[in-house]
C-alpha angles and dihedrals in degrees: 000000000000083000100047088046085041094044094050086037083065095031082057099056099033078055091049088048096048084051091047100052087039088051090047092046101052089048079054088053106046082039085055083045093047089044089051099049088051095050089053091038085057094041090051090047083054092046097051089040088056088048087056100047091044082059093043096055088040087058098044074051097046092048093039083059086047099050081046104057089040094061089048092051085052088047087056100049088043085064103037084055090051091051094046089054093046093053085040088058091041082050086056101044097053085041084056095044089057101041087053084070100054126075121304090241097054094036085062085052100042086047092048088048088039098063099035083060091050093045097046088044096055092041085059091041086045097046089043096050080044091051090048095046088053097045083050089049099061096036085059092037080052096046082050100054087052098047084052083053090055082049107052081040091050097054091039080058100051082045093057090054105048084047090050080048093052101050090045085060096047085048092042085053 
């Protein structure tokens, strides 16, 4: 009888260890799954991080390309203005070379109507090329503001990872 108590005595604990070491294998082996999913987990939020920012830099691109054909278009304008006026001036001269053939009295009257139209004519281009700077100005003001907002969002996103970083190290210890 002693045996048989002594012999289940030792079945018993063989059978308390086996269940110990299955029991602390199985808790090795969720605590392995759980490593893993966060490691994917961390590994996906990068991947996604690296998506925005790829958009992100896409859009400061995008908006750089934008700023830049729009200073070429005012450039443009700007020259095409300052043709207009120079063929505008040339107009005026010839006009002033004929109207020094005709009578002195209606040369007086064509000179008076000559200069009104010129100067009325450069007021309008001038308001116009005012109108268009202005119109310019606040597209890139506006293009500004947006490139500040990528980045404040930029740097909020650099702060959310060091801060992700920070908390994986604090669970991984």
């Amino acid at each position: 009888q002693k045996m048989q108590a002594y012999h289940r005595f030792r079945e018993e604990n063989e059978k308390g260890l086996e269940r110990k070491k299955e029991l602390k294998q199985r808790e090795r082996d969720e605590d392995e799954k759980l490593f893993q999913l966060q490691i994917e987990m961390a590994e996906k939020q990068e991947r996604m991080r690296q998506e925005r920012e790829a958009e992100r830099q896409a859009k400061v691109k995008a908006t750089e390309r934008i700023a830049g054909e729009l200073n070429n278009r005012a450039q443009e304008l700007e020259r095409q203005i300052e043709d207009r006026v120079r063929v505008a001036q040339a107009q005026h001269e010839q006009r002033e070379r004929e109207k020094e053939r005709h009578k002195a009295e209606r040369k007086a009257k064509m000179d008076r109507d000559c200069t009104n139209y010129i100067q009325e004519q450069i007021k309008q281009q001038e308001a116009a090329k005012e109108r268009e700077r202005e119109a310019d100005r606040r597209l890139l003001q506006q293009m500004q503001r947006e490139a500040e907002l990528n980045e404040h969002e930029k740097a909020a996103m650099r702060r959310a990872k060091k801060e992700r970083e920070r908390q994986g190290r604090a669970t991984l210890d």
